[in-house]
N, C-alpha and C positions, 0 to 999 in steps of 0.2 A: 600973058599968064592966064592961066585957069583955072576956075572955082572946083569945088568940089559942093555934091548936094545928094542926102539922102533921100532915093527915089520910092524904098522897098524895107519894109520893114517883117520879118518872120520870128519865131520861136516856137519849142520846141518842148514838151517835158515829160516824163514818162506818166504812166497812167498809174501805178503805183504810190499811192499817197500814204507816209508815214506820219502820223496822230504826234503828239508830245505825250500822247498817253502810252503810243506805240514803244515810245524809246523810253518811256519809265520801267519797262519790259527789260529792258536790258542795262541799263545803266541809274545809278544813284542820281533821278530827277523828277521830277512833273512838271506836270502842267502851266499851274503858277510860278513857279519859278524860274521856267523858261521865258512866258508871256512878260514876266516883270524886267528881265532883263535885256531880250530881244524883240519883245512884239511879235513872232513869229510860232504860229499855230500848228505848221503840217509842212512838209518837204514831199519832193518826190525825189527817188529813187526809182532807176533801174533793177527790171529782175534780171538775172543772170538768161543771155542771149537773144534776149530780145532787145535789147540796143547796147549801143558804145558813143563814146564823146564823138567819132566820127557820122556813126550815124546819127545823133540829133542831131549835128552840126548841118546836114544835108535835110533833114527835116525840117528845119530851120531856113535852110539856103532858100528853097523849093518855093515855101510859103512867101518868102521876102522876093525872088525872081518874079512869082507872080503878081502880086502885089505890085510892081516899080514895070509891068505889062512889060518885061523885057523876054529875050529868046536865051537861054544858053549859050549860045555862041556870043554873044554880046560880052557877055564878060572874059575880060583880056589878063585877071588879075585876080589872086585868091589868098588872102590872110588869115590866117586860124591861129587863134588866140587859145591856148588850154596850161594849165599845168598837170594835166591826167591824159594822156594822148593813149589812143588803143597801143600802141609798140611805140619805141623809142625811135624805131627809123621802122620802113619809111611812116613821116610823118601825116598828121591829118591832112593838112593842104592837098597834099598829093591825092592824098587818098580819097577827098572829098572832088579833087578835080577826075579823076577815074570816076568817080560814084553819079558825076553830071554829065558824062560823057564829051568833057572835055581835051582836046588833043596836044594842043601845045602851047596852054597860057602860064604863066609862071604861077609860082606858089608856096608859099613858106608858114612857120609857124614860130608864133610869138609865145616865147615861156616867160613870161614875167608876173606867176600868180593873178593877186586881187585885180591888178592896174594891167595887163595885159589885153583886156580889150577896150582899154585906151589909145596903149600904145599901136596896135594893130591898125583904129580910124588914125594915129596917127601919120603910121607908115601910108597906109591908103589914099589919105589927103594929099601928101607929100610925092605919091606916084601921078598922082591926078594932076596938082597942080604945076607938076614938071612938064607935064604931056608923055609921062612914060605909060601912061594906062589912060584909057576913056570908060572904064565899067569895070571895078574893084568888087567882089564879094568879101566882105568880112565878116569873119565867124566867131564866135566866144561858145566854150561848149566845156563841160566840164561830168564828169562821171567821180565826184569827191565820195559815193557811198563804196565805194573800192579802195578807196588811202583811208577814210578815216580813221585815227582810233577811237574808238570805240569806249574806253575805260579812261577817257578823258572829258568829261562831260561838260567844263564850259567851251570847249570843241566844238563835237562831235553834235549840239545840237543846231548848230549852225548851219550845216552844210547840207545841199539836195544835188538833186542832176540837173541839166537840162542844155538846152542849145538856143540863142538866138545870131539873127544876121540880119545885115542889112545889104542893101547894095548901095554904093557909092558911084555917081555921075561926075564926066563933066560938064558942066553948066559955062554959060556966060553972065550969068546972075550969081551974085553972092550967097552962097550955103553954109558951109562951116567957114566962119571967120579965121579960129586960128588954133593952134593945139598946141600944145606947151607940154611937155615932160620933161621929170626929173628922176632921180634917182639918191638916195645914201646908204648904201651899201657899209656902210663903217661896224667892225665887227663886233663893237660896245652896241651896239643900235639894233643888231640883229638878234643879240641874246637877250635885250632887253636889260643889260649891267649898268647901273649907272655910272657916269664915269667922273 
């Protein structure tokens, strides 16, 4: 059997920085009230065509490739983790394995919101330590200043853009121990009803 160990670490975030003073501009908040509840100061945001979830994602990949001294061809395997993907089909994976000049390593895309780039080192782990992959890129990349609403403001100030990745090895030394996901889907749970 074989480990799995993160070799490369990248991220990714637009240059565009939105203030909490920024978003008192548009929406019933400040500053303080933000900091009290979130601790969170400034996001960034994409401007419109100068990036997409895909591209930080590859911004991301690039810095983490370098970083873990591997080549592109080296990785055999690419997990993109988003609930904001440029198009519904085709998906980021794909798009991000085209974007590296990738030819024919598999690639898919985990929609599971917050916990999706859990799941993603999950599936990744789980390829590694099968032997169905020796060099996994996994991606988490999100473009949320495009869904947000906006007139929902213990929301809307939560959320930025940005991409990070890693690349996953396999090792003969122990790396990631073990990954464990769950799931409750139960439809009282989701609206938040109690029941």
């Amino acid at each position: 059997m074989y480990h799995s160990k993160i070799s490369g670490l990248g991220f990714y975030v637009p240059e565009n920085t939105v203030t909490n003073d920024d978003l008192s501009k548009i929406i019933d908040t400040n500053d303080d009230w933000i900091q009290e509840r979130t601790g969170i100061q400034e996001r960034r945001h994409i401007i419109n065509g100068q990036d997409t979830t895909t591209s930080m994602g590859v911004k991301a990949a690039k810095i983490a490739i370098e970083r873990a001294g591997i080549s592109n061809e080296e990785i055999d395997f690419i997990v993109f983790a988003t609930l904001s993907p440029d198009y519904y089909f085709p998906g980021p994976g794909v798009l991000v394995q085209r974007d590296l000049g990738l030819k024919t390593v598999g690639a898919l895309d985990i929609r599971n919101q917050c916990s999706g780039f859990v799941y993603a080192l999950s599936v990744a782990d789980n390829f590694i330590k099968t032997g169905a992959a020796k060099c996994v890129l996994v991606i988490g990349a999100e473009t949320m200043s495009r869904i947000t609403d906006y007139s929902d403001r213990s929301n809307a100030i939560l959320w930025g853009d940005g991409g990070g990745a890693i690349i996953l090895e396999a090792s003969d030394q122990p790396g990631i121990l073990s990954t464990h996901i769950h799931a409750d889907g139960s439809y009282e749970k989701l609206l938040h009803v109690p029941s």
